[in-house]
C-alpha angles and dihedrals in degrees: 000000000000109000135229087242093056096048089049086050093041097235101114082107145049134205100166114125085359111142093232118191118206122194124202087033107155079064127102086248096048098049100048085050090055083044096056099028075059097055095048084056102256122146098244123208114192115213110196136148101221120096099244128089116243124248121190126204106234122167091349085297123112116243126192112214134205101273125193129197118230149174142205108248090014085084093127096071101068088056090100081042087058100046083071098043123094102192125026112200101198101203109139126112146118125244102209094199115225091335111130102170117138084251092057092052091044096061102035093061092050100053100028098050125005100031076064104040080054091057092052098048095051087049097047089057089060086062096100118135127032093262087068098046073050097057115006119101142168119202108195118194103219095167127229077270090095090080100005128068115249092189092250118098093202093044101047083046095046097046093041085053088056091042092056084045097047093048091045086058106045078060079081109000116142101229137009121304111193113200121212111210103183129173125218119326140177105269150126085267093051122018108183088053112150098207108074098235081227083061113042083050089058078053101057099038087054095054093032080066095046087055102245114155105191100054114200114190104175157115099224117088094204093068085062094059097033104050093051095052094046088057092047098056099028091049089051094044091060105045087050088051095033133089119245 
C-alpha cells in the first residue's frame, strides 16, 4: 500500500528502468515527456507517424531514441510493441481549427478518439499477471477541453468523447489509466499557448510519481473544480446503467 509520505515525496511511484511509449511523439508535448520520462531514468520509446527519427537535447548532447513508425487505423500492429511496454502515454492528436466538413469530422474523431480508444484496448489485452496489474499503465491526455471550451468545436467533441471513454473504462480496467487533463499550452496545435510544453511535462512526471491519477496541468482554477465533479457524476452514471 503506497503511503501518504510517499505521495507527498513523489515516490509512490517509480519510473526508473520503466519502457515507457510516447505518442505523438515528433510534438512539443511528446518530446518534452520523452525528455523528462528519460531523466527520471525510464527506456523511452517514441511512437510518431512521421518518418524521422526522433533526437533529444540532454544535457546540451544530442541523443537518438527508439522511434517507431505508426499509422491511424494501422493500430493492431503495435500490439507485440506493447507486450514489452510498461507505460503507454497516449498524446497524439490534430485541432482543426474552426473547420466543421464532413472530412474534418471525419478525421477528428478518428485521431482524436478512437485512434486512441484502439490503442488502449490492445494494450489493455497485454495486462495479464499480476506483475503486470502491478506495472503496466496507460496515461491518456484528454485536455481541459473535456469541461472547458478550446475554441475548437471538433476539438472540444472529439477530446470529451475520449474523456467519457476513457472514465467508462477505468469502472473494469486491469491496471491504472491516468488521465492528463492540461490546459493551453505553446505547440504546433496551438501556437499562442500560455504553459511551456517543457514545463507542463515536468508537470505530469512530478505528479505521475506521486500516484495521481487525474492529472490537471493548468492555469485555469475552474479545471480544478470541474474536472473533479464530472468524474464524480459521470463515473457514477455509468456504473448505476452498466453490467458488471
Amino acid at each position: 500500500t503506497l503511503s501518504l509520505v510517499d505521495k507527498l515525496m513523489g515516490t509512490a511511484l517509480s519510473l526508473k528502468g520503466k519502457t515507457i511509449a510516447v505518442t505523438g511523439a515528433s510534438g512539443s508535448l511528446g518530446r518534452s515527456l520523452l525528455r523528462h520520462l528519460h531523466k527520471a531514468g525510464a527506456k523511452v520509446i517514441a511512437l510518431t507517424s512521421g518518418n524521422q527519427t526522433i533526437t533529444l537535447n540532454i544535457d546540451g548532447e544530442e541523443l537518438e531514441i527508439n522511434t517507431i513508425n505508426w499509422q491511424v487505423s494501422q493500430e493492431n500492429n503495435l500490439a507485440d510493441l506493447f507486450e514489452k511496454v510498461d507505460i503507454l502515454v497516449l498524446n497524439h492528436g490534430i485541432n482543426v481549427h474552426g473547420e466543421k466538413t464532413a472530412e474534418a469530422i471525419a478525421k477528428s474523431y478518428e485521431i482524436n478518439t478512437f485512434s486512441s480508444w484502439r490503442m488502449l484496448e490492445i494494450f489493455l489485452k497485454t495486462v495479464r499477471t499480476n506483475s503486470d496489474i502491478a506495472c503496466k499503465e496507460v496515461w491518456v491526455n484528454t485536455s481541459e477541453a473535456e469541461v472547458s471550451p478550446a475554441f475548437s468545436p471538433l476539438y472540444e467533441l472529439t477530446k470529451r468523447t475520449l474523456g467519457d471513454l476513457v472514465t467508462l473504462r477505468r469502472l473494469d480496467a486491469p491496471c491504472v489509466i491516468r488521465k492528463l487533463i492540461l490546459g493551453p499550452f505553446k505547440s504546433n496545435l496551438n501556437p499562442i499557448g500560455i504553459m511551456s510544453a517543457d514545463w507542463v511535462a515536468k508537470q505530469i512526471v512530478k505528479l505521475a510519481k506521486a500516484d495521481v491519477r487525474t492529472i490537471i496541468v493548468t492555469i485555469n482554477p475552474l479545471t480544478f473544480v470541474g474536472i473533479p465533479m464530472k468524474e464524480f457524476f459521470v463515473s457514477t452514471y455509468f456504473k448505476l446503467f452498466t453490467s458488471k
